[in-house]
Backbone bond lengths (Angstrom), bond angles and torsions (degrees), N, CA, C in turn:
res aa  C-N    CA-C-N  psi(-1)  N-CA   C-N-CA  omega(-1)  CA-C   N-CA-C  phi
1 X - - - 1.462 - - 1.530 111.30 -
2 X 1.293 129.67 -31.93 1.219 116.71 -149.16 1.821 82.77 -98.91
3 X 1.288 123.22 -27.69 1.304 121.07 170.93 1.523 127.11 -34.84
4 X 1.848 80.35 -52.90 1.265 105.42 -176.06 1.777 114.82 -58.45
5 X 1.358 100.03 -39.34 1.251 113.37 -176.77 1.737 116.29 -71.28
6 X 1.625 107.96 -26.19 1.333 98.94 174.27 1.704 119.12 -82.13
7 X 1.237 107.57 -14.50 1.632 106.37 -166.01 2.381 87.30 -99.40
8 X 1.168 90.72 -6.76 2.047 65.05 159.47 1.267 117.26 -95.01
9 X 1.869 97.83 -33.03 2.177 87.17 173.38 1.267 110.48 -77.30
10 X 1.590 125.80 17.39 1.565 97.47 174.60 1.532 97.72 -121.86
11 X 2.066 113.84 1.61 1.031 115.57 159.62 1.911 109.29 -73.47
12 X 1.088 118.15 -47.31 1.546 121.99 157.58 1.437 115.62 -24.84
13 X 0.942 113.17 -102.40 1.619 142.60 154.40 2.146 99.14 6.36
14 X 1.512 97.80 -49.39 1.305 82.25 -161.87 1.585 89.09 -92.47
15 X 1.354 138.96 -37.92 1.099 138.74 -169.58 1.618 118.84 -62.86
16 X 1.444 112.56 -19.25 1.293 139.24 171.49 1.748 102.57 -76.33
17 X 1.228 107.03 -57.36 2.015 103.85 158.30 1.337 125.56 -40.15
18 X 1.434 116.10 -44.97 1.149 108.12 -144.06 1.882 84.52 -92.64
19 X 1.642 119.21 -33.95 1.494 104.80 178.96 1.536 109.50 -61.72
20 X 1.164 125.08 -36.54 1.579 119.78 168.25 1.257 126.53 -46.15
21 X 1.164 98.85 -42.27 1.827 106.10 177.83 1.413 105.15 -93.30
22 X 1.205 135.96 -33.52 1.612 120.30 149.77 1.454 115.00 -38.94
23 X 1.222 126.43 -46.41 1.862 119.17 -150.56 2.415 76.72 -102.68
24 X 0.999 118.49 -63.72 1.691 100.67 173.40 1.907 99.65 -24.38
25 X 1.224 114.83 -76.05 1.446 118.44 -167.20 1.476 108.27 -38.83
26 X 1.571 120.73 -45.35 1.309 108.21 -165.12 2.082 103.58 -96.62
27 X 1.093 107.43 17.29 1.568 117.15 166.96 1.389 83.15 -78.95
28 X 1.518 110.08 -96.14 1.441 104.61 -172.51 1.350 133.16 -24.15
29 X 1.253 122.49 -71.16 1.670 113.90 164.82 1.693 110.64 -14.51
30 X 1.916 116.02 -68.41 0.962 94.36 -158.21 1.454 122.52 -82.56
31 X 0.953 104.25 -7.26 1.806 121.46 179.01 1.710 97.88 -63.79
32 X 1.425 120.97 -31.78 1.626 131.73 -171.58 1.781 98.20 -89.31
33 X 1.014 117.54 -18.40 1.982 131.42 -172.40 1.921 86.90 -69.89
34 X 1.953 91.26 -61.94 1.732 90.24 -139.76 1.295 91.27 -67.93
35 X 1.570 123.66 -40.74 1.156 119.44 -171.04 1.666 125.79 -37.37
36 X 1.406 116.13 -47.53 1.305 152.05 175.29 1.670 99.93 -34.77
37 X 1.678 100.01 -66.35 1.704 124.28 -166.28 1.913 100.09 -75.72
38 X 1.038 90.95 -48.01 2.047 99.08 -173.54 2.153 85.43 -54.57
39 X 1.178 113.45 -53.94 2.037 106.10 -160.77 1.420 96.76 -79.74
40 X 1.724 118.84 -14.21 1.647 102.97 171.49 1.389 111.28 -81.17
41 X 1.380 111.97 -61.03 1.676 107.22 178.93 1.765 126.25 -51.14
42 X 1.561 83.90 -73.15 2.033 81.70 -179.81 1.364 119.82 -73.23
43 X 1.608 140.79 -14.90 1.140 119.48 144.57 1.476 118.07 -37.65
44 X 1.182 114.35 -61.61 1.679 108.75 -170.84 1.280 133.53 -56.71
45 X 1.592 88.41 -29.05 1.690 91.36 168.42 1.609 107.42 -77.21
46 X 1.411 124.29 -62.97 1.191 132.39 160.11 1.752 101.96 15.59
47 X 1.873 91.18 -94.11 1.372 106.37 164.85 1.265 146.81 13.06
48 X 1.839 87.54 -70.80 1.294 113.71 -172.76 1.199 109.94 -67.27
49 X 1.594 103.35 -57.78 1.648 104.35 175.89 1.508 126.95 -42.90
50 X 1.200 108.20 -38.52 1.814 120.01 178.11 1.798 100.95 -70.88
51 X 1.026 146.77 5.46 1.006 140.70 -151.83 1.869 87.38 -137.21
52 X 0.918 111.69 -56.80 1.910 129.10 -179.95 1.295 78.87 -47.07
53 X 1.764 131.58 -62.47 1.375 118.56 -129.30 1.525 101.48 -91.57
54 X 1.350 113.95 -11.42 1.454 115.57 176.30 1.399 100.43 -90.74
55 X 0.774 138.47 2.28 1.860 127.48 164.87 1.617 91.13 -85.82
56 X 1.423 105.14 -59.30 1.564 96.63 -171.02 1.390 119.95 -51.55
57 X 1.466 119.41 -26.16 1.305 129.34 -174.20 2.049 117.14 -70.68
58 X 1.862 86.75 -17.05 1.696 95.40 174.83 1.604 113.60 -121.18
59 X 1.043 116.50 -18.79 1.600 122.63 -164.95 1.542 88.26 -116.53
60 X 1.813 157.10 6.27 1.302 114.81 149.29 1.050 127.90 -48.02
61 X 1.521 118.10 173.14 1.262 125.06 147.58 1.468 152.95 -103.88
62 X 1.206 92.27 19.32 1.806 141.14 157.86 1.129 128.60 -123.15
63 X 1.394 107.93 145.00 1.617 119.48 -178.66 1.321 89.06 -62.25
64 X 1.007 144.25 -89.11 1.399 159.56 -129.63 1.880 108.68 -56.91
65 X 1.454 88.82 -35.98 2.060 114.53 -174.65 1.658 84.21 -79.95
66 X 1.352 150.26 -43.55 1.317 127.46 -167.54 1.551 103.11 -112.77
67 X 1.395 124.64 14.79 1.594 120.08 143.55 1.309 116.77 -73.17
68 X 1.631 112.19 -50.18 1.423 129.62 166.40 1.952 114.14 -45.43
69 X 1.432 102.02 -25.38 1.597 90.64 174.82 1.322 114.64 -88.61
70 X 1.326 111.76 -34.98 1.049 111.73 178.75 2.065 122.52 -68.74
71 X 0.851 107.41 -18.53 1.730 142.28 -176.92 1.443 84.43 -58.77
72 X 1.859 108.78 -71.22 1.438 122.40 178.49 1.440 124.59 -45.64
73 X 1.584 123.31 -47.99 0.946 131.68 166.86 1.494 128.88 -42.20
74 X 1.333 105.23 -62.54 1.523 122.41 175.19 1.388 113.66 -59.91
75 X 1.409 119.75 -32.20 1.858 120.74 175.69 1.268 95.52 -79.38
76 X 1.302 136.51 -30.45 1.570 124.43 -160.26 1.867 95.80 -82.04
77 X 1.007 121.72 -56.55 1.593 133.34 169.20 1.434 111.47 -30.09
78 X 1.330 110.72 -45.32 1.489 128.92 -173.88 1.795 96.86 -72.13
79 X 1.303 113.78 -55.32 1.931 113.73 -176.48 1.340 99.15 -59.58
80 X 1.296 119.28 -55.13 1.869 110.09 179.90 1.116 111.58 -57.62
81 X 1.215 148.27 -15.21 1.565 131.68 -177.35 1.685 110.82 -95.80
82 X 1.575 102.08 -49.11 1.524 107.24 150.52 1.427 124.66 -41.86
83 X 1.374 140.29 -60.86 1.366 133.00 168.29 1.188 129.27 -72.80
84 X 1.793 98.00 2.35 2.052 90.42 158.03 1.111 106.92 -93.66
85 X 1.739 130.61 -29.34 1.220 121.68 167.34 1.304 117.93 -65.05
86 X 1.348 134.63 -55.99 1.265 119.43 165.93 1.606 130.86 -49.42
87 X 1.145 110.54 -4.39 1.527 112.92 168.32 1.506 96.60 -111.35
88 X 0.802 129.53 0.63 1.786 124.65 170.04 2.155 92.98 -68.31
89 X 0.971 108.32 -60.96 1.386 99.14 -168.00 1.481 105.90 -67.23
90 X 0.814 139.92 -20.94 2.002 125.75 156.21 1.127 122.41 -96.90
91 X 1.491 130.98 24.53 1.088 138.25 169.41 1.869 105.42 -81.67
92 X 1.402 137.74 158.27 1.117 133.12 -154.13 1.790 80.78 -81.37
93 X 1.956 90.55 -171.28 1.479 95.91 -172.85 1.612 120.00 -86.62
94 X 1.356 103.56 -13.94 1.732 108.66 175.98 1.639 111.80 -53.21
95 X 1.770 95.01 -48.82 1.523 96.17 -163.18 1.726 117.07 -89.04
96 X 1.670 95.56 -1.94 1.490 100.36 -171.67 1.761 95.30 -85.08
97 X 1.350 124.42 -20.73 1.287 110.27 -173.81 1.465 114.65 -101.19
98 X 1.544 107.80 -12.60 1.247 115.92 169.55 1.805 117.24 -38.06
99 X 1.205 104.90 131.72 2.032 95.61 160.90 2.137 103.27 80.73
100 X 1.664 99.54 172.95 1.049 94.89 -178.41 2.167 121.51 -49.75
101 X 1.319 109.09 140.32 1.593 108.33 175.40 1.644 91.93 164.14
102 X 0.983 125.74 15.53 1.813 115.49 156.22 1.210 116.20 -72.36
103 X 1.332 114.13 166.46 2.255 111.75 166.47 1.934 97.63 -85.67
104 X 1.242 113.27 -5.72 1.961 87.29 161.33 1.618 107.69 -68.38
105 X 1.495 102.03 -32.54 1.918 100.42 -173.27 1.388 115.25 -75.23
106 X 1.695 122.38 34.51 1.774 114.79 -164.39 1.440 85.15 -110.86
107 X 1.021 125.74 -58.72 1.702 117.01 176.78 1.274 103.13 -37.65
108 X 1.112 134.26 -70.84 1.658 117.58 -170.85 1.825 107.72 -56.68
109 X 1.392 103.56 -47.38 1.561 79.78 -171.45 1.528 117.31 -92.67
110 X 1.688 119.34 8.88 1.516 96.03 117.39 1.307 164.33 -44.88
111 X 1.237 87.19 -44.91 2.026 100.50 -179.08 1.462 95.01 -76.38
112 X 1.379 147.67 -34.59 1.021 139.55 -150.89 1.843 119.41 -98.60
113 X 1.811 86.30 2.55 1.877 99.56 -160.27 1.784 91.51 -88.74
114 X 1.367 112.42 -19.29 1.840 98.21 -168.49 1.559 113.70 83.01
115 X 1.457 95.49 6.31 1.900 90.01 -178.11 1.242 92.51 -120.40
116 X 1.957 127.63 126.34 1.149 132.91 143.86 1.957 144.16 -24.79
117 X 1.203 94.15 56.67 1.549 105.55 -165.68 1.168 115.40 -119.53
118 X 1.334 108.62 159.50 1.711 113.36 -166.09 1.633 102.01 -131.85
119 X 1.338 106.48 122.71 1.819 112.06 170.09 1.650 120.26 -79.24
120 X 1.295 112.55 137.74 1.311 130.94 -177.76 1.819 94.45 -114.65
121 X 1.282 121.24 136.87 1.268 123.36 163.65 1.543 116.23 -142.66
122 X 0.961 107.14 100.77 1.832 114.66 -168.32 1.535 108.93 -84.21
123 X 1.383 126.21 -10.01 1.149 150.59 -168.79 1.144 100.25 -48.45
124 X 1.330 153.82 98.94 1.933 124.09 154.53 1.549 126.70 -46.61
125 X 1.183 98.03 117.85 1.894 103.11 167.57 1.320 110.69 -29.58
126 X 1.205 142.41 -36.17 1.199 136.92 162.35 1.118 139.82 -71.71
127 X 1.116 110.86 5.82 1.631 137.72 -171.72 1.629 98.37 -74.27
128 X 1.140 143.57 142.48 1.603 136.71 139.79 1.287 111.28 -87.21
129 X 1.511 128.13 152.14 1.231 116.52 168.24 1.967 78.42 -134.86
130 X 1.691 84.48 164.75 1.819 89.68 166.51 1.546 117.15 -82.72
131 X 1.233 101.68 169.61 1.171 113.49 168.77 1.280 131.29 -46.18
132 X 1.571 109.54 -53.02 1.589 120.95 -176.91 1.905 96.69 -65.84
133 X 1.056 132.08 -31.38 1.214 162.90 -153.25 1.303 83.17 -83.69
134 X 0.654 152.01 -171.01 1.301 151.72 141.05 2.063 116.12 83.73
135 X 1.189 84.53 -61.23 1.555 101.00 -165.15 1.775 90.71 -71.52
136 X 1.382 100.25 -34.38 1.693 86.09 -151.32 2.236 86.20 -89.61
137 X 0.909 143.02 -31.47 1.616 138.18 126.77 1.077 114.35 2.70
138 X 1.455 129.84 -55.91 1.431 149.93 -165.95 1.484 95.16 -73.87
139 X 1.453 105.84 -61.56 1.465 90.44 -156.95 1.499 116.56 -93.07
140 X 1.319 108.34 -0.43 1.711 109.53 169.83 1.691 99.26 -75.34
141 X 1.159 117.28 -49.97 1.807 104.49 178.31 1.888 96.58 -54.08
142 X 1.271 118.30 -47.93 1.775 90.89 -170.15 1.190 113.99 -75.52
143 X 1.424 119.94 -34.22 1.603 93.50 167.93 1.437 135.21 -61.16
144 X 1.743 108.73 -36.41 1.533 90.25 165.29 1.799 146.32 -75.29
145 X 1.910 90.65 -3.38 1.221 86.53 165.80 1.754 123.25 -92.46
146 X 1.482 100.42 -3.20 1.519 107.40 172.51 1.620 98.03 -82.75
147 X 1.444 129.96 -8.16 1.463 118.97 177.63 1.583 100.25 -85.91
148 X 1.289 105.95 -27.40 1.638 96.38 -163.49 1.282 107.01 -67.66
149 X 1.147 92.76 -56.87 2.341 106.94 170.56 1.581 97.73 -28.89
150 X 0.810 118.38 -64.47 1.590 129.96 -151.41 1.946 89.19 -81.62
151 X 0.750 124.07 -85.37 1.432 122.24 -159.69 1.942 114.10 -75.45
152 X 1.308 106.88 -21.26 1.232 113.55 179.25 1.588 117.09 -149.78
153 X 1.114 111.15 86.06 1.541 134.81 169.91 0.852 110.17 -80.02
154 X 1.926 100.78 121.84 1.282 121.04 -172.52 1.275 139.16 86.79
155 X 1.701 101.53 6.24 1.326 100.93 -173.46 1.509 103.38 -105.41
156 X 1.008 97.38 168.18 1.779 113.91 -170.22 1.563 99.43 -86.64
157 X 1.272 124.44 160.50 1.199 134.55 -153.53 1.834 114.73 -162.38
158 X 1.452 124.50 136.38 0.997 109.89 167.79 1.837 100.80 -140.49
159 X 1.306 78.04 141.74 1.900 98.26 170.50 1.443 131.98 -90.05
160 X 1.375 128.27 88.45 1.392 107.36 -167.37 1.830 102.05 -131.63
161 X 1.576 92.63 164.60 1.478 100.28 -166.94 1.597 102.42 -135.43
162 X 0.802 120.28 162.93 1.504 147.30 172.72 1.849 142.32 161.55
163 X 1.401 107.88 139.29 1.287 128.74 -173.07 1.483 105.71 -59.50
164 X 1.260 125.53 140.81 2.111 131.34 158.33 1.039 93.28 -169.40
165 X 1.568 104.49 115.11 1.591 123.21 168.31 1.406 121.11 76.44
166 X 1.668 127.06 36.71 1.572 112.91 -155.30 1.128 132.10 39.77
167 X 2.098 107.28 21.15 1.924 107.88 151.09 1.267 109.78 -106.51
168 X 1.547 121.73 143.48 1.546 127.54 179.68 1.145 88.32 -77.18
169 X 1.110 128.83 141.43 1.511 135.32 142.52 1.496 132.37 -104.96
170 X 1.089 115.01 111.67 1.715 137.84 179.24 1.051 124.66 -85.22
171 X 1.644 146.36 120.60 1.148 142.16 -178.73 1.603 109.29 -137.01
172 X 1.181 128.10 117.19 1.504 123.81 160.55 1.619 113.26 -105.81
173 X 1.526 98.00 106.98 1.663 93.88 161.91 1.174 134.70 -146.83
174 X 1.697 112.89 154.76 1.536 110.26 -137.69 1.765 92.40 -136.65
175 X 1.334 84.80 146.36 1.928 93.70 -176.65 2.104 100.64 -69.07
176 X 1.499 109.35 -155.01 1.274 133.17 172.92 1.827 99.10 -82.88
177 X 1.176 134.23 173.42 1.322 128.61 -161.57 0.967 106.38 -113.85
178 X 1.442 156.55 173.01 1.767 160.24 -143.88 1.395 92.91 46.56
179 X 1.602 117.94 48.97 1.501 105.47 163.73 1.820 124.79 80.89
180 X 1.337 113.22 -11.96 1.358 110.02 170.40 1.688 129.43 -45.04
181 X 1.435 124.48 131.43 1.546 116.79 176.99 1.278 104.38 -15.13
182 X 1.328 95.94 174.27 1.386 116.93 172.22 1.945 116.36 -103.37
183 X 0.994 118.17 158.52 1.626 113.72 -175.14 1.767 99.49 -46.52
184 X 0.926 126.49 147.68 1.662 128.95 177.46 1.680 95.21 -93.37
185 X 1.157 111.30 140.35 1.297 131.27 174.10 1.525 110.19 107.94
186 X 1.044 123.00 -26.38 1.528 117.28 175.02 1.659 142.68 -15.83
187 X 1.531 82.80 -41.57 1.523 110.67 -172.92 1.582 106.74 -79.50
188 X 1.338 118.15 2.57 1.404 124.22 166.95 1.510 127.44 -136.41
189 X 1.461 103.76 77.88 1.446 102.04 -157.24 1.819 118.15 -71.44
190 X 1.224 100.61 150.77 1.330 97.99 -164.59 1.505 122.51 106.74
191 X 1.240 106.38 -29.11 1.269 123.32 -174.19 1.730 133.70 -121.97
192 X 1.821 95.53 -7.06 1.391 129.07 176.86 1.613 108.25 -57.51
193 X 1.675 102.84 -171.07 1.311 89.85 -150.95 1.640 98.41 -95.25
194 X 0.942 139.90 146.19 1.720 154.70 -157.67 1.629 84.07 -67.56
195 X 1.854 85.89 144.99 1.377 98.02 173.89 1.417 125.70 -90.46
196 X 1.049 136.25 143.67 1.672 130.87 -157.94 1.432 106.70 -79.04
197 X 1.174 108.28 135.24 1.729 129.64 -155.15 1.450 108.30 -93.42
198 X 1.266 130.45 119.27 1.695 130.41 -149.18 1.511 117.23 153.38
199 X 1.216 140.31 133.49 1.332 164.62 151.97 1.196 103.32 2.25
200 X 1.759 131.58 87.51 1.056 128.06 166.12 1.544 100.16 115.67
201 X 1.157 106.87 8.82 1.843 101.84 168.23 1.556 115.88 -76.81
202 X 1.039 106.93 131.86 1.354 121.87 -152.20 1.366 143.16 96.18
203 X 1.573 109.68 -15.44 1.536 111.46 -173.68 1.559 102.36 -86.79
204 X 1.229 111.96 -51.07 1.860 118.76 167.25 1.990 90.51 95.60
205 X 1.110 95.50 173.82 1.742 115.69 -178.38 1.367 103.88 -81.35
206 X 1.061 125.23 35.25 2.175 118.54 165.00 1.425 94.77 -175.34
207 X 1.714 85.98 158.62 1.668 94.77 174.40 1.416 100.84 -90.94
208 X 1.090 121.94 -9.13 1.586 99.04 161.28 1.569 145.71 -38.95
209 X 1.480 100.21 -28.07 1.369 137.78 -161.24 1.789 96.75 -90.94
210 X 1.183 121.68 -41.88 1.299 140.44 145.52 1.394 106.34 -8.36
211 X 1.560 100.57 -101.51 1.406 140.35 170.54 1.746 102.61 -29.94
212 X 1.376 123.67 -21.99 1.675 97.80 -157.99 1.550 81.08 -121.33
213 X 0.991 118.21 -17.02 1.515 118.72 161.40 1.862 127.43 -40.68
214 X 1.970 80.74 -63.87 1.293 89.16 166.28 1.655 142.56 -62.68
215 X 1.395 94.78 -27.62 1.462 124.11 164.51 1.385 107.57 -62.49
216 X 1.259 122.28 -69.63 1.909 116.49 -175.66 1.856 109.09 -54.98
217 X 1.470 125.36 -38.13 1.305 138.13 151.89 1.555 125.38 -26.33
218 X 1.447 103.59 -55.29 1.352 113.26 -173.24 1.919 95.50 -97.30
219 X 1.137 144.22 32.08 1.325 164.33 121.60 1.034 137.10 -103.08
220 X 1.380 119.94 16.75 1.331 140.35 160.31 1.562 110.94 66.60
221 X 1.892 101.10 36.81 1.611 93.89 169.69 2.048 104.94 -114.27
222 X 1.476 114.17 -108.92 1.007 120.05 -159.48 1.339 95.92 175.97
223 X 1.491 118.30 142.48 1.357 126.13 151.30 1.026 104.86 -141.45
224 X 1.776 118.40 157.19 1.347 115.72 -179.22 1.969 85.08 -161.66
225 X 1.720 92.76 158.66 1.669 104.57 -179.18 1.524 91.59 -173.61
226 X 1.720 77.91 162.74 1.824 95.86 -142.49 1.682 115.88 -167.53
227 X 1.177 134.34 125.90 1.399 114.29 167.06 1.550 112.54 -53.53
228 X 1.623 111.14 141.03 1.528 125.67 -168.17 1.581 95.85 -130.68
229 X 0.932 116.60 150.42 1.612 121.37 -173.40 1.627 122.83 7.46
230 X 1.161 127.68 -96.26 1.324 127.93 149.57 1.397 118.43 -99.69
231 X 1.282 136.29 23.91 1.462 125.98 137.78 1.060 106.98 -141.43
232 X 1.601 125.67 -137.83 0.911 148.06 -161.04 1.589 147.08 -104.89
233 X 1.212 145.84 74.43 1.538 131.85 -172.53 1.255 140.24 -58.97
234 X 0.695 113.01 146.70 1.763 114.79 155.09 1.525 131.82 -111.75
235 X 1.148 149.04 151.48 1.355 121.20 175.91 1.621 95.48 -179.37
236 X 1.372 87.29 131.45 1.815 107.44 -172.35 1.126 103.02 -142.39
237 X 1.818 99.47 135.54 1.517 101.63 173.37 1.813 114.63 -138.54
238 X 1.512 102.66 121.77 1.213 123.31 -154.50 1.496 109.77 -100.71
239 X 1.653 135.72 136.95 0.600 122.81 166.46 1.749 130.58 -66.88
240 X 1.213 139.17 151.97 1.389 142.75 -161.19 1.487 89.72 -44.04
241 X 1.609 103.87 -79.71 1.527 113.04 -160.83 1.663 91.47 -132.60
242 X 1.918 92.87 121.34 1.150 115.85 174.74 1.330 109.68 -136.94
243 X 1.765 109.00 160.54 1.036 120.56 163.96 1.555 129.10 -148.34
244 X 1.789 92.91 135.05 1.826 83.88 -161.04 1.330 114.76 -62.21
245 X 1.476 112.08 176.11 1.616 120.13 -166.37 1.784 96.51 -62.88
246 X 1.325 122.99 150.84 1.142 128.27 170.35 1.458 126.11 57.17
247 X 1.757 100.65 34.45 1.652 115.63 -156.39 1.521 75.76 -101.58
């Protein structure tokens, strides 16, 4: 009997898995649906507008009417690059790892972000990490250095990484803006300085931050961001080698 009794809770047990990873699988699908419909529709309109605003930008009949197109132009350029990245994180897993998103590609898309920051990588070259692992690493450092640009210009910034226990650990942190230090502790993630405790810790300044949340979640890590001393954190923790539901 009691035999009997162990092979139904681990018949339970597994049948209880497999509906989890059914309803995980069909998150993904639909997160890969809207994504699909969100880059067919509002790209095109998007588009359109950037296309309107460059006529307007040559055929007003005021200076002021073809500064204003051009004004238009440059914000519309700016939403399409934003909503391919923000549809990069619900796009399925083939196409999310496709193309640059490893940690060899963080030096370049450091130097290339316009934010004063310095990389730490504690990682050993011999280390493997996965793919999903990796990519979604990638894109919590670019979104927070596309937050810093945007919400804090000029501030200094540091990038650091390191392994404990088969978790990656990720940290972006950035001083006050006109260049102030950076949060102290950075350079030891995991161990940096605690994020300040208050209404909205965790959501951070973009829905991007959202999106990569859900991503480290559905890989069985964690992200969280927060004002940290006088600025700001980031901090994600990824499992070594993961893979999203229905990868």
């Amino acid at each position: 009997r009691r035999a009997l009794a162990e092979r139904l809770t681990e018949a339970r047990a597994a049948l209880a898995r497999e509906h989890r990873l059914a309803e995980e699988r069909a998150a993904v699908a639909e997160r890969a649906r809207l994504a699909r419909e969100m880059h067919d529709i509002v790209s095109h309109h998007v588009s359109r507008i950037a296309v309107e605003a460059g006529a307007l930008s040559v055929t007003a009949a005021t200076p002021e009417a073809r500064r204003a197109g051009v004004r238009i132009g440059r914000i519309s350029s700016l939403a399409m690059t934003e909503l391919r990245d923000t549809l990069g994180v619900l796009r399925d897993r083939e196409t999310a790892v496709s193309g640059p998103g490893s940690l060899a590609d963080l030096p370049s898309l450091v130097a290339g972000s316009g934010v004063d920051a310095s990389v730490t990588d504690r990682v050993p070259p011999s280390v493997e990490l996965g793919a999903e692992t990796e990519y979604a690493a990638y894109r919590t450092v670019q979104e927070a250095l596309t937050n810093i640009v945007r919400h804090a210009p000029g501030a200094r910034a540091e990038v650091a990484l390191a392994l404990r226990d088969d978790v990656l650990l990720v940290e972006i942190a950035n001083g006050p803006p006109t260049g102030g230090a950076p949060v102290t502790g950075a350079l030891d993630p995991g161990e940096g300085p605690g994020l300040v405790e208050g209404p909205g810790l965790g959501e951070g300044p973009g829905l991007g931050l959202v999106g990569l949340r859900e991503r480290a979640a559905l890989l069985g890590g964690s992200l969280e961001a927060g004002p940290a001393g006088y600025g700001f954190l980031v901090r994600a923790r990824l499992p070594r080698s993961a893979t999203a539901p229905g990868g």
